[in-house]
C-alpha positions as a printed Julia matrix, in Angstrom:
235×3 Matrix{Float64}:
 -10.18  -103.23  -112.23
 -13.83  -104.18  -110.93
 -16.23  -100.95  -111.55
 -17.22   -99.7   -108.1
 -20.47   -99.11  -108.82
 -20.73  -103.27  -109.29
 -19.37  -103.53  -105.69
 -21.29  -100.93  -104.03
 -23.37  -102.98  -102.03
 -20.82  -104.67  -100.85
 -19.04  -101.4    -99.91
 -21.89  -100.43   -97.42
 -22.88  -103.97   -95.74
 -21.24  -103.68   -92.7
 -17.97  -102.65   -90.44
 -16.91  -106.24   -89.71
 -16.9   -107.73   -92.77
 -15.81  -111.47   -93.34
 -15.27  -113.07   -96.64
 -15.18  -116.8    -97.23
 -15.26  -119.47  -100.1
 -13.39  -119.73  -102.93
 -12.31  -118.42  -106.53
 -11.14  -114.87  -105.87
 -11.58  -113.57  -102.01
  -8.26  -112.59  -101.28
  -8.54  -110.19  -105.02
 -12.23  -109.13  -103.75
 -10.52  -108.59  -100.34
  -7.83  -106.3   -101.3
 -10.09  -104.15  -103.9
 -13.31  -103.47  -100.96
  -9.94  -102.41   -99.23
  -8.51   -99.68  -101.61
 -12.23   -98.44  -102.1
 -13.43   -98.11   -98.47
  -9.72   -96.72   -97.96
 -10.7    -93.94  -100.65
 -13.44   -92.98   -98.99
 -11.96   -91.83   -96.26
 -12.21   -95.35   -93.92
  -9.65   -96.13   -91.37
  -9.71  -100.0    -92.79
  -7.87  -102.97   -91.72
  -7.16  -106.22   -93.8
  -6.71  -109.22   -91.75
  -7.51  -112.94   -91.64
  -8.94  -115.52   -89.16
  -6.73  -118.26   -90.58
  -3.98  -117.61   -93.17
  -3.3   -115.18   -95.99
   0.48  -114.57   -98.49
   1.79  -111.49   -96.35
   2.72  -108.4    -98.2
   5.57  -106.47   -98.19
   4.27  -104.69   -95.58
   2.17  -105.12   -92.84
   1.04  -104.24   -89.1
   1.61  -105.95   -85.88
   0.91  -103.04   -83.7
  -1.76  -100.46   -83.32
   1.57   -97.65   -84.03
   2.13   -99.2    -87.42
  -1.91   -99.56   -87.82
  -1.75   -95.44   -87.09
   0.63   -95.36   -89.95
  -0.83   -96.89   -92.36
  -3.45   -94.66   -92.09
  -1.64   -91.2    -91.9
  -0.5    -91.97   -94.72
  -3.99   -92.56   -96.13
  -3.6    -96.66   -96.88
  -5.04   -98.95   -95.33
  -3.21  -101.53   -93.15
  -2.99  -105.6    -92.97
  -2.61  -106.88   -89.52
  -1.06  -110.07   -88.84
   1.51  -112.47   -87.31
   3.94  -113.87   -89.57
   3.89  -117.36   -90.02
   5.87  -120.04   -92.03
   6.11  -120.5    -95.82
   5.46  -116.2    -96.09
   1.97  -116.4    -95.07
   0.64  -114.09   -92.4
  -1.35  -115.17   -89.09
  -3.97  -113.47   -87.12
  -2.93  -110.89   -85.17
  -2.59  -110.88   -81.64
  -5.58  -110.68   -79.27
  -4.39  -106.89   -77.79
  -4.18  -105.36   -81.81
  -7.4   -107.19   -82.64
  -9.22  -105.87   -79.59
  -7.98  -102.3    -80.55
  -8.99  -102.61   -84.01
 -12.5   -103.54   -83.68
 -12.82  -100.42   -81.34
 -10.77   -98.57   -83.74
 -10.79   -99.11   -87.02
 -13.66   -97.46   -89.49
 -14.04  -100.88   -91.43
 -12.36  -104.75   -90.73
 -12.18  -107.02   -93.92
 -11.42  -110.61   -92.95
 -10.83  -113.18   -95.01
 -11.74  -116.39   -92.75
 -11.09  -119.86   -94.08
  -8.6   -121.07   -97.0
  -8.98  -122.52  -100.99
  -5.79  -123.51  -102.15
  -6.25  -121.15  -104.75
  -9.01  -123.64  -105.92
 -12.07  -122.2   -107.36
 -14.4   -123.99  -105.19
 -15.07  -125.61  -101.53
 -17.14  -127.1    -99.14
 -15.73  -125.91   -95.61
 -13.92  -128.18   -92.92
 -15.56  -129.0    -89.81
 -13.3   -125.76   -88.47
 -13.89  -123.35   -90.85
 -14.91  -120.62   -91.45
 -13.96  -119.26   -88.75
 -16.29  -116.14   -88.11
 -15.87  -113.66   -85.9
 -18.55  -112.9    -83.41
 -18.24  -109.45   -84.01
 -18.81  -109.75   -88.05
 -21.89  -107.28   -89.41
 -21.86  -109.27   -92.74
 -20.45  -112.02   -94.78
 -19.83  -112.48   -98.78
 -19.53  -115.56  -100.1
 -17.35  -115.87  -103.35
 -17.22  -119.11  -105.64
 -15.21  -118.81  -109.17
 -17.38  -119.74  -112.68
 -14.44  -121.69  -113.78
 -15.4   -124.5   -111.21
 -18.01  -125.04  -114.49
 -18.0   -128.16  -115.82
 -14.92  -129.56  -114.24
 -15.12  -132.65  -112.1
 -15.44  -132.06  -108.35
 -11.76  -134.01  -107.86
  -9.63  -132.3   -109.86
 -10.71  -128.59  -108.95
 -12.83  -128.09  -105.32
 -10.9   -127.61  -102.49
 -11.88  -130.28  -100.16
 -13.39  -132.25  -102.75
 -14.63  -135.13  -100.23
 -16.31  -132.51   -98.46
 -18.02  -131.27  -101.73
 -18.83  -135.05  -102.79
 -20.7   -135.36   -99.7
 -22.59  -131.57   -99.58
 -23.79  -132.85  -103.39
 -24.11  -136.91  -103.07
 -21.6   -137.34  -105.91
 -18.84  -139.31  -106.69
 -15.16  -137.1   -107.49
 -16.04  -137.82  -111.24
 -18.93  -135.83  -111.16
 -18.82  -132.94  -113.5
 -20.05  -129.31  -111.29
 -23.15  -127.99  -112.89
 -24.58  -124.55  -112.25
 -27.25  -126.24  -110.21
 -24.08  -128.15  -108.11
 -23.18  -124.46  -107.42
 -25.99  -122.76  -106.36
 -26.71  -125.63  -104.07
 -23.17  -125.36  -102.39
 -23.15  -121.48  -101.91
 -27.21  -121.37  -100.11
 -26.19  -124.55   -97.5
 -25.26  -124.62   -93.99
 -22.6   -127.15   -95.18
 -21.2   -125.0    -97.55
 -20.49  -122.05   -98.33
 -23.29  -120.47   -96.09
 -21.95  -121.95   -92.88
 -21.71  -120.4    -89.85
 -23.23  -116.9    -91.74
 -26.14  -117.72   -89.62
 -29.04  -114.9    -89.27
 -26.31  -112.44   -90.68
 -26.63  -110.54   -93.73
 -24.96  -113.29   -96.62
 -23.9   -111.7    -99.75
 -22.74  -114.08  -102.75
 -20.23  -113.1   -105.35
 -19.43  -114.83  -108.58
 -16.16  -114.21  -109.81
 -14.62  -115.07  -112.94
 -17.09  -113.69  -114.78
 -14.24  -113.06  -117.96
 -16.37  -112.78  -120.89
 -20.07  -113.55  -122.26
 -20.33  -117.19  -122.01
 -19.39  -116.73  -118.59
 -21.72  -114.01  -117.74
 -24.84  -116.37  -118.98
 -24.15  -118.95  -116.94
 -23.99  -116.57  -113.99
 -26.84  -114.93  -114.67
 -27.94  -118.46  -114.68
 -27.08  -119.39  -111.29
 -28.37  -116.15  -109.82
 -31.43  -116.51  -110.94
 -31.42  -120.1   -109.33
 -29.99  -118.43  -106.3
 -33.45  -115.78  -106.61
 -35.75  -118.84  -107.02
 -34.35  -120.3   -103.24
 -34.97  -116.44  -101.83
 -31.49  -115.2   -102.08
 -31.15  -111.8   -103.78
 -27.95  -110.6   -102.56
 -25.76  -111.89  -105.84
 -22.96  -109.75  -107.68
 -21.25  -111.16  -110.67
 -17.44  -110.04  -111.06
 -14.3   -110.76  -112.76
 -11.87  -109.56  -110.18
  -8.09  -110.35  -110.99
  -5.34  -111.47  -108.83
  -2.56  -109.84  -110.37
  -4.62  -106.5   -110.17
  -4.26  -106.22  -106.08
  -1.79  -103.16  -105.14
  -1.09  -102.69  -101.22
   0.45   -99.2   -102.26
């Protein structure tokens, strides 16, 4: 599991967090979730689009209650087809930002693709969200824009490239600063960036790489991780 002390800015950015991009969100989603839950938070997962539902999760403020009795903390939804979960209703969503010590929302979709450029709908950003945290996966790295972004016309278009063009870290510091990419809709809010896949030392280089790009363009606010899916436990 991610070291806390990697996250901890992230752990203190804001109540109404939302979390967008590509390459691990729903992993760094879950894990700000168990850690803000350990320290005592009242915190509810949800999403602003779609998520995979859990086992478990809360469509009222009586299971939301629950949850955290029993010191967890809770995903809100609606389910939806193919065992994905939906927003949850206006009434539980009303009571939760009132509520709830801490709201992690994960608010637009990848495809489980390591990279994006966002729709002309998404993200789809609360009004009430403190902070955002943009997350883009290293193994987008020197793989052609076609056969790994998510919305790879979109990306062709943010970068001026054909789908043959091969992502360079330049490619992805450029789509994580711009109002067409990952940064859209963050507005004047406080925009964190985190680099996943960060899985051994090649891999740390060239993210040390790009955040140092990202520090020449006046953003400062970059963590480097290597968060795993298969490490997310809603116990």
């Amino acid at each position: 599991m991610e070291t806390l002390n990697i996250l901890e800015p992230l752990l203190n950015c804001g109540n109404v967090v939302s979390i967008v991009g590509a390459g691990g969100k729903t992993s760094l989603l879950y894990t700000l979730a168990g850690a803000r839950t350990a320290r005592g938070a009242r915190t509810a997962v949800l999403t602003t689009t779609k998520i995979v539902a859990p086992a478990a999760y809360c469509r009222t403020a009586g299971d939301c209650l629950a949850r955290w009795q029993d010191g967890r903390y809770a995903v809100c939804g609606e389910p939806a087809a193919e065992g994905k979960l939906a927003p949850p209703r206006a009434a539980l969503l009303g009571w939760l930002l009132q509520t709830a010590d801490c709201l992690l929302i994960e608010a637009d979709g990848a495809k489980r693709r390591p990279c994006k450029a966002p729709a002309g709908y998404e993200p789809v950003i609360l009004p009430e969200t403190d902070a955002v945290i943009g997350v883009m996966g290293l193994d987008a790295l020197g793989q052609a824009v076609g056969a790994i972004c998510h919305r790879p016309e979109r990306v062709c278009a943010l970068l001026g490239c054909a789908p043959e063009h091969v992502l360079t870290e330049s490619d992805l510091a450029h789509i994580l600063l711009s109002e067409n990419g990952t940064r859209k809709e963050v507005r004047d809010r406080p925009y964190y960036i985190v680099l996943n896949k960060c899985d051994d030392a090649a891999r740390r280089v060239q993210g040390e790489r790009i955040a140092a790009l990202l520090a020449a363009r006046g953003h400062t606010k970059t963590i480097l991780t290597r968060l795993k899916k298969g490490e997310i436990n809603h116990a």
